[in-house]
C-alpha positions, 0 to 999 in steps of 0.5 A: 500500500505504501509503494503504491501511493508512494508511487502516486504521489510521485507520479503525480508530483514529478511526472504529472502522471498519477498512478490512475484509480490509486484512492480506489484500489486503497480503499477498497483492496488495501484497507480492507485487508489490513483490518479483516486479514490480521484479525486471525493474528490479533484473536491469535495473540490475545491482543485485541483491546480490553479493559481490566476494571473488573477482571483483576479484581477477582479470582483466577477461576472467574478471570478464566470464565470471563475469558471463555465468555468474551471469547464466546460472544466474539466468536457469534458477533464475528460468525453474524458479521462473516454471513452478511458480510460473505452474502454481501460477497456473493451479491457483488461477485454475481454482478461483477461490482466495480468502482469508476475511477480514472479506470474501472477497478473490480472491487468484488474480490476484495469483498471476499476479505471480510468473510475469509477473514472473519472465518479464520478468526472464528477458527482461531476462537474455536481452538482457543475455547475448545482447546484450553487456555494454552491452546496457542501459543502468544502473548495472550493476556491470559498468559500474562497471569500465569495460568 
């Protein structure tokens, strides 16, 4: 992504000569796969954001209850967000979407992003839940207790 607009903004300033449909490829192909694609990594490594109010202030067997839970509902949103997004997918494969910039970019590739994306990191939740508090080896938050 860095090279390609680097490339346009060079294009653009020495050449006169922008890269053409940059802004279009960067928002719908780069960008969408950076936050949906490293979704699998962040679930992975426990390193999404949370809050700790609650959680250091009781005992160990609930810290590990309140992860199973947060692990759970996460897991549902991501499976509700990965059906939509994976027919809003098939909607723009079956019409052959594209978007008009300088050129005509066809964007219903990267609509598969989301889902795939999002089904990897359902996986990643299901070894994670069934598999113990060990079950992936990272900088989790749950490692940071000593369990």
């Amino acid at each position: 992504m860095m090279l390609h607009v680097m490339a346009d903004v060079a294009g653009k300033y020495f050449l006169n000569k922008p890269v053409p449909s940059t802004a279009e490829v960067v928002a719908n192909y780069y960008m969408i796969s950076c936050v949906f694609l490293s979704l699998a990594y962040i679930e992975a490594r426990g390193s999404a954001i949370s809050v700790d109010l609650i959680y250091d202030k009781v005992g160990l067997a609930v810290q590990k209850m309140m992860r199973k839970v947060g692990q759970i509902v996460t897991l549902l949103f991501y499976l509700g967000f990965g059906w939509f997004s994976l027919d809003v997918a098939m909607r723009a494969y079956r019409v052959n979407e594209t978007v008009d910039g300088l050129w005509r970019v066809t964007i219903w590739p990267a609509k598969f992003m989301l889902p795939i994306g999002l089904a990897i990191a359902c996986i990643i939740l299901v070894i994670k839940i069934f598999g113990g508090d060990r079950a992936l080896n990272g900088d989790d938050h749950e490692y940071s207790h000593g369990l």
